[in-house]
C-alpha positions as CSV (number, residue, x, y, z in Angstrom):
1,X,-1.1,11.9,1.6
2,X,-2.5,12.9,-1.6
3,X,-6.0,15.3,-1.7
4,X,-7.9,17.3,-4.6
5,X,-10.1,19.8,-3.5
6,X,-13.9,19.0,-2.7
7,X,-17.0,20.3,-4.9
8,X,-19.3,21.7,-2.3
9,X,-22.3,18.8,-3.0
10,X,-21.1,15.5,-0.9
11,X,-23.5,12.1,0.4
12,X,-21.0,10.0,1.6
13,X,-17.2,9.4,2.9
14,X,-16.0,6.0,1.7
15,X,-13.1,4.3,2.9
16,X,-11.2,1.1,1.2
17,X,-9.0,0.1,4.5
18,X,-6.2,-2.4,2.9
19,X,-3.1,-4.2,4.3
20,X,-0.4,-1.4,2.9
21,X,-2.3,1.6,2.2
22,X,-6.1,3.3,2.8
23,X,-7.9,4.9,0.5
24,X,-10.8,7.7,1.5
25,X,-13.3,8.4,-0.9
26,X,-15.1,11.7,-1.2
27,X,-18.3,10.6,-2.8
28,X,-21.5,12.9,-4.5
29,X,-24.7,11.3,-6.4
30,X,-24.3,7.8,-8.2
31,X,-20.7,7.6,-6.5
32,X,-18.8,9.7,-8.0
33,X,-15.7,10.7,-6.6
34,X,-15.8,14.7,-5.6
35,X,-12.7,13.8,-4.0
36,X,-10.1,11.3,-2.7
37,X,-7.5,10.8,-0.3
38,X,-4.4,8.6,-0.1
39,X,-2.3,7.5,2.6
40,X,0.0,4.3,4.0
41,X,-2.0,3.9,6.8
42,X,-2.9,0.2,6.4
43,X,-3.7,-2.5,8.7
44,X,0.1,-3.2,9.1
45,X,1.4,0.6,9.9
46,X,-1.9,1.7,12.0
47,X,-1.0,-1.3,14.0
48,X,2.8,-1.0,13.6
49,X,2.8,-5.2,14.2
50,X,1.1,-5.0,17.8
51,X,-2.9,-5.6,18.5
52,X,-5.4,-3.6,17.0
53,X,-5.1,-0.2,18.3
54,X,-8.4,1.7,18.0
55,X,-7.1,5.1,18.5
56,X,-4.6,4.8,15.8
57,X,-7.4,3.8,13.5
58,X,-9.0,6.9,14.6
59,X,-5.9,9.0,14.6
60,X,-5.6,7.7,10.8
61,X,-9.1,8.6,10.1
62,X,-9.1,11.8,11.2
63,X,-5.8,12.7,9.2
64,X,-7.8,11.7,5.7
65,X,-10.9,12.6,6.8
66,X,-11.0,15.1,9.1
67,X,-11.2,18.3,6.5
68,X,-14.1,17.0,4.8
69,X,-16.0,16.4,8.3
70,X,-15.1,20.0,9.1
71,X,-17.5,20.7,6.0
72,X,-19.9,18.4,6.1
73,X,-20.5,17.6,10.2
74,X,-23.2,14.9,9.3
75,X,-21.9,13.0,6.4
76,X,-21.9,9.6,6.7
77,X,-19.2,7.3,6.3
78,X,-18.7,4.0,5.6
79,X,-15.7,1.5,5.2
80,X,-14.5,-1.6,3.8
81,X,-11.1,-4.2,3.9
82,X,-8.8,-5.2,7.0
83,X,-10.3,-1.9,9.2
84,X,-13.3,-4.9,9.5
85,X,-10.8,-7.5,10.4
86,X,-9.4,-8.8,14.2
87,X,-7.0,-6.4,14.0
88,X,-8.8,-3.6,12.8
89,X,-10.8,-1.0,13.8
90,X,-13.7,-2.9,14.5
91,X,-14.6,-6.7,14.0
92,X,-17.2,-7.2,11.3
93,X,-18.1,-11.2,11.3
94,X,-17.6,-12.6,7.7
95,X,-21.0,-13.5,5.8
96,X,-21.2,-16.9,4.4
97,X,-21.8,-17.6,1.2
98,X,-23.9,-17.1,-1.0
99,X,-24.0,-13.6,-0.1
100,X,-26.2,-10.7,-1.7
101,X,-23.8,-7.8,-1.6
102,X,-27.3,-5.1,-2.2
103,X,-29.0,-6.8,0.7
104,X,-31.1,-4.0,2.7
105,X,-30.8,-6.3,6.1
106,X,-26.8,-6.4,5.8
107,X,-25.8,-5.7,9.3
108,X,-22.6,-4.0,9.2
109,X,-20.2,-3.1,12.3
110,X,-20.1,-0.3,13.7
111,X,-17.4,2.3,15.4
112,X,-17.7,5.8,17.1
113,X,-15.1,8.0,16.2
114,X,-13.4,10.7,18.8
115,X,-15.7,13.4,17.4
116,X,-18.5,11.2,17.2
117,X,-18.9,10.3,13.5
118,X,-20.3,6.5,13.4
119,X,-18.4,4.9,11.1
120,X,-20.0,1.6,9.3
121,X,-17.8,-1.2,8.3
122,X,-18.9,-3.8,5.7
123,X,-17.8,-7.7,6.9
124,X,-16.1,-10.0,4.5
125,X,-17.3,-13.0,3.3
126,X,-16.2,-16.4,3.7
127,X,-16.6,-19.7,1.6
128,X,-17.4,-22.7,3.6
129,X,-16.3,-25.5,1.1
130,X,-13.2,-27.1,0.8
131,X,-10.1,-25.2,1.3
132,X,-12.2,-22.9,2.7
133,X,-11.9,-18.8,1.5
134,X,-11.9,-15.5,3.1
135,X,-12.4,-11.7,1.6
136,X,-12.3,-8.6,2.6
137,X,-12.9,-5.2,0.6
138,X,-13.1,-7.1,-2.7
139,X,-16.4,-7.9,-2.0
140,X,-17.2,-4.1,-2.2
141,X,-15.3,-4.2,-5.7
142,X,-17.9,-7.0,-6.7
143,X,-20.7,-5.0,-5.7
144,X,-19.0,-1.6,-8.0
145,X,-18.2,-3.6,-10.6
146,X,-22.2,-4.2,-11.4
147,X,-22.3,-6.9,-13.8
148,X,-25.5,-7.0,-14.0
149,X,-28.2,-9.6,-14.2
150,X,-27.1,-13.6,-14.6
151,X,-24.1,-15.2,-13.9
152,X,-20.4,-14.0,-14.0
153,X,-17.1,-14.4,-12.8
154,X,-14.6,-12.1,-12.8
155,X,-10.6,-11.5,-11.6
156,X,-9.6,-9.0,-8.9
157,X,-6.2,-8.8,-9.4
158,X,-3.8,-7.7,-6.5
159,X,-1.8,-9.3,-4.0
160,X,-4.1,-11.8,-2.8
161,X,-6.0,-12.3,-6.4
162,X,-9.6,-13.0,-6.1
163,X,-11.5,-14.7,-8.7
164,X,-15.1,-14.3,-8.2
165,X,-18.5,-15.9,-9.4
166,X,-22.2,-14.2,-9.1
167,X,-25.2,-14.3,-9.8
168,X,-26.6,-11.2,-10.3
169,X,-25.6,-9.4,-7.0
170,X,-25.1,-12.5,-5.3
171,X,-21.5,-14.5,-4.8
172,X,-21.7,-17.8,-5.2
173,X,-17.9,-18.7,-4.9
174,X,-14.6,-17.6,-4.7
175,X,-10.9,-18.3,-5.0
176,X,-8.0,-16.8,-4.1
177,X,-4.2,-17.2,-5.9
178,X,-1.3,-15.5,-3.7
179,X,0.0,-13.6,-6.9
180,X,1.2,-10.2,-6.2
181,X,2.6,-11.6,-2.6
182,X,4.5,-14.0,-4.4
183,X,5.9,-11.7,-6.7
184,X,7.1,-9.3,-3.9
185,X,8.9,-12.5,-2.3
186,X,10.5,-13.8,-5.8
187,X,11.9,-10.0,-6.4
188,X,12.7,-9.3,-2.9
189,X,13.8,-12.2,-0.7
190,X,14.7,-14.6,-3.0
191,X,17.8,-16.3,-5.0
192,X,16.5,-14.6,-8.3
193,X,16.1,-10.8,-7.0
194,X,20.1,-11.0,-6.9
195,X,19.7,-11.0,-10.8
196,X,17.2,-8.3,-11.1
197,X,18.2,-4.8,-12.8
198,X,15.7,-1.5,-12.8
199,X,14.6,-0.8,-16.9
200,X,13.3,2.4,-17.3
201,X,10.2,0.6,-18.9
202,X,7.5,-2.3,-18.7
203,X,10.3,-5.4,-20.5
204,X,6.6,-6.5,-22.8
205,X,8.8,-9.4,-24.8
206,X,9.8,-10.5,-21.4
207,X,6.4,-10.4,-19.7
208,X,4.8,-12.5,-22.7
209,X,8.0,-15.1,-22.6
210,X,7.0,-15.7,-18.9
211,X,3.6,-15.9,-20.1
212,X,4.1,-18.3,-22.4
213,X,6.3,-20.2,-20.3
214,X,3.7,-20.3,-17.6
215,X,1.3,-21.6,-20.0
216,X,3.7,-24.6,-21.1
217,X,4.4,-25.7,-17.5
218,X,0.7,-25.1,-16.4
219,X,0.0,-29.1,-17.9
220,X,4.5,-29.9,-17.1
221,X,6.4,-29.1,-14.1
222,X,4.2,-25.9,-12.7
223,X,5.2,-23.2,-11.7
224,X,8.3,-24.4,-9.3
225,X,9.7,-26.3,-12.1
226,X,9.7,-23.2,-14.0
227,X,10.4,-20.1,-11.8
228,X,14.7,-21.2,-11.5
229,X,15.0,-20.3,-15.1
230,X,14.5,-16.5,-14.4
231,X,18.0,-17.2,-12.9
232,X,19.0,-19.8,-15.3
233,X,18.5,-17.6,-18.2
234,X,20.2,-14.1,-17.3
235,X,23.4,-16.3,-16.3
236,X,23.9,-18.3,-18.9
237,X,23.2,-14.9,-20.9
238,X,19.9,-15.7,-22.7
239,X,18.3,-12.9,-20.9
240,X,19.1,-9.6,-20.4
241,X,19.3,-8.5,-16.7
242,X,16.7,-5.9,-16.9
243,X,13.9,-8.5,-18.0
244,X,13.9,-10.7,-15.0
245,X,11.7,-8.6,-13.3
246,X,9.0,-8.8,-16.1
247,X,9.5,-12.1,-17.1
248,X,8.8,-12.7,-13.3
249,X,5.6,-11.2,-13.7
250,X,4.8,-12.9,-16.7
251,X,5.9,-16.5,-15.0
252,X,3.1,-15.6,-12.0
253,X,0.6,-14.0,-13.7
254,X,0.2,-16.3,-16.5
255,X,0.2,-19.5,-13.8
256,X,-3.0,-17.7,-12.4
257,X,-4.4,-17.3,-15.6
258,X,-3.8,-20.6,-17.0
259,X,-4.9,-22.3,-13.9
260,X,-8.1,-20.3,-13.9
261,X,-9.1,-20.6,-17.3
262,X,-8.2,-24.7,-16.3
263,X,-10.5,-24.8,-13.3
264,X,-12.2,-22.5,-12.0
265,X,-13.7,-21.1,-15.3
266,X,-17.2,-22.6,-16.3
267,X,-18.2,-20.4,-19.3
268,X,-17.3,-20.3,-22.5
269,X,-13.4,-18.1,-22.1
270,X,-13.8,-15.5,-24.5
271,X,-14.8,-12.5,-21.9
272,X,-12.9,-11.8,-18.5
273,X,-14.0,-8.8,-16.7
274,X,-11.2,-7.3,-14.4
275,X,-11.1,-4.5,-11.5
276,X,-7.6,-3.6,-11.1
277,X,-5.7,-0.2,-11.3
278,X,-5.0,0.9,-14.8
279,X,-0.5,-0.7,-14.9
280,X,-2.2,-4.3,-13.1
281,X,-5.1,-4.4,-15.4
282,X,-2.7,-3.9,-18.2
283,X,-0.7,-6.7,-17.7
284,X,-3.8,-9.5,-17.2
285,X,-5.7,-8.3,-20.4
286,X,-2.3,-8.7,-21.8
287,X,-1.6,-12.0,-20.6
288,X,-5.6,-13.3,-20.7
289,X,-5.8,-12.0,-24.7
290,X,-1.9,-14.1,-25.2
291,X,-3.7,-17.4,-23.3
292,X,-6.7,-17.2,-25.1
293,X,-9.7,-14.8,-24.2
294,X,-10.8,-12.6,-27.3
295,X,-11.6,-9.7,-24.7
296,X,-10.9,-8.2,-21.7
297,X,-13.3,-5.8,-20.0
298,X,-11.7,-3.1,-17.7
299,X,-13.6,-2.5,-14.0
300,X,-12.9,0.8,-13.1
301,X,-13.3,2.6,-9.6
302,X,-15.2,-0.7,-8.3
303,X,-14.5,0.1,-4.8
304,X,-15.8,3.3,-4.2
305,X,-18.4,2.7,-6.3
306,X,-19.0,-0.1,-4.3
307,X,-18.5,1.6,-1.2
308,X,-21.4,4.0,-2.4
309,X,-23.9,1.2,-3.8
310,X,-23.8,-0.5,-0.2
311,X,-24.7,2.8,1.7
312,X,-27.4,3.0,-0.5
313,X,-28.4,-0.5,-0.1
314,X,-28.8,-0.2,3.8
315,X,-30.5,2.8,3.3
316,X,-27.6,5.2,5.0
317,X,-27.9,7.5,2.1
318,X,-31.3,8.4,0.0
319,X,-33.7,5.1,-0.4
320,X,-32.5,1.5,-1.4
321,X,-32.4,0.8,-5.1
322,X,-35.5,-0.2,-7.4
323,X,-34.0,-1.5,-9.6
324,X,-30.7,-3.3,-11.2
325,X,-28.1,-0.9,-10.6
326,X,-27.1,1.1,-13.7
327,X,-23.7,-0.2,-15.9
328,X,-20.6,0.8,-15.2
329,X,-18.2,-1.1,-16.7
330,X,-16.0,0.3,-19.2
């Protein structure tokens, strides 16, 4: 678990509850972060593949937490992601879309810690229509990332990619490609991780040939006609070993991309905005500018910001909002 030391001015304790890992959130005024916490105490590991266990939610809590509610007694706290889901902490119905993400009336779950700290946990939202969609904890990142007034869509990059479209505060639709899960399969489990070799850094010539291969096969054979030559190509030596593993990426990111930009974006595709940590982010504005956008726009710290913006919101900390919330895309 990873920890900086805390400031002494603190309004909230945020927590981004995933599938691998949790993240605690140490927040002051306007959300930044006095200090943050780290630990693999996802939904997997808290519930070590069994039911949801509440007192190894709490038990979790309290290890990231507990410090910071030894200072500050009464801060409140507030979470998002799978500690909402049937196997988490505490169920939090999904909210159907369209959603406002700022609305004051949003009735969030709620949990009693063992020392008594009342935890709020923000439900997910689901889609309805057609193949039907679920999220959970990016719809906090939508709120952080604050695009402001009129319509947007933006990419959520991760293993369960979510691209999203709003209206102001509001989500209108979603869709979700199974990217980073697929990747972890292909370079794990499958045929072609027998091929792969560690390079000491990011393969970039690879990553854009699996782009551009991605890109050719996007209107061709997709994406299964296309993913044997990452073993193809390293035995009948016109790949290097140690740029399987990127050209893999490249292969998966660019089909998300170039299936996006295909279908699901309206707009004119010049901008994308993305929220992503810094190495992910990297590699979509890398691929996005190689299939076509002229910019990318970097989201960063959407969740906690996020997770601060909907305290505020529901009036847990200070007053509700006035106004638009202020820019904070980079």
């Amino acid at each position: 678990m990873a920890d900086s030391n805390a400031p002494a001015e603190a309004d909230l304790i945020g927590l981004d509850w995933g599938t691998s890992s949790c993240r605690a959130y140490l927040l002051g005024a306007e959300g930044v972060i006095l200090a943050q916490a780290r630990a693999p105490f996802g939904l997997m590991a808290v519930n070590a593949g069994h039911a949801a266990d509440p007192a190894a939610f709490d038990h979790a809590f309290e290890e990231l937490c507990g410090r910071w509610l030894d200072a500050w007694p009464d801060l409140p706290v507030i979470a998002c992601g799978m500690a909402g889901s049937r196997q988490g902490w505490v169920e939090a119905p999904y909210r159907v879309l369209p959603a406002d993400l700022a609305d004051p009336a949003l009735a969030c779950a709620r949990v009693r810690s063992r020392r008594g700290t009342e935890v709020y946990v923000i439900p997910g939202l689901t889609d309805p229509h057609g193949l039907r969609g679920v999220m959970r904890g990016e719809e906090t990142q939508l709120l952080g990332a604050n695009l402001g007034a009129g319509e947007h869509e933006i990419v959520l990059p991760g293993t369960h990619s979510k691209w999203a479209r709003l209206q102001g505060t509001v989500v209108t639709a979603f869709t979700t490609f199974m990217t980073g899960e697929l990747y972890a399969l292909l370079t794990r489990h499958s045929i072609l991780a027998t091929l792969i070799r560690p390079a000491p850094e990011p393969q970039w010539a690879a990553f854009d040939r699996g782009v551009d291969v991605a890109a050719e096969a996007i209107t061709g054979t997709g994406l299964l006609g296309a993913l044997f030559s990452a073993r193809t190509l390293p035995l009948t030596g016109a790949m290097d070993e140690t740029d399987v593993a990127d050209y893999l990426s490249g292969l998966v990111i660019g089909t998300e991309l170039a299936s996006a930009r295909k279908a699901w974006v309206l707009g004119p595709a010049d901008q994308l905005w993305s929220a992503a940590d810094p190495e992910l982010s990297a590699r979509y504005a890398r691929a996005a500018i190689r299939l076509g956008w002229r910019t990318v726009h970097a989201v960063e710290n959407a969740a906690p910001r996020g997770l601060w913006w909907t305290a505020r919101a529901i009036g847990l900390i200070g007053a509700p909002p006035a106004q638009t919330f202020p820019g904070v895309v980079s």
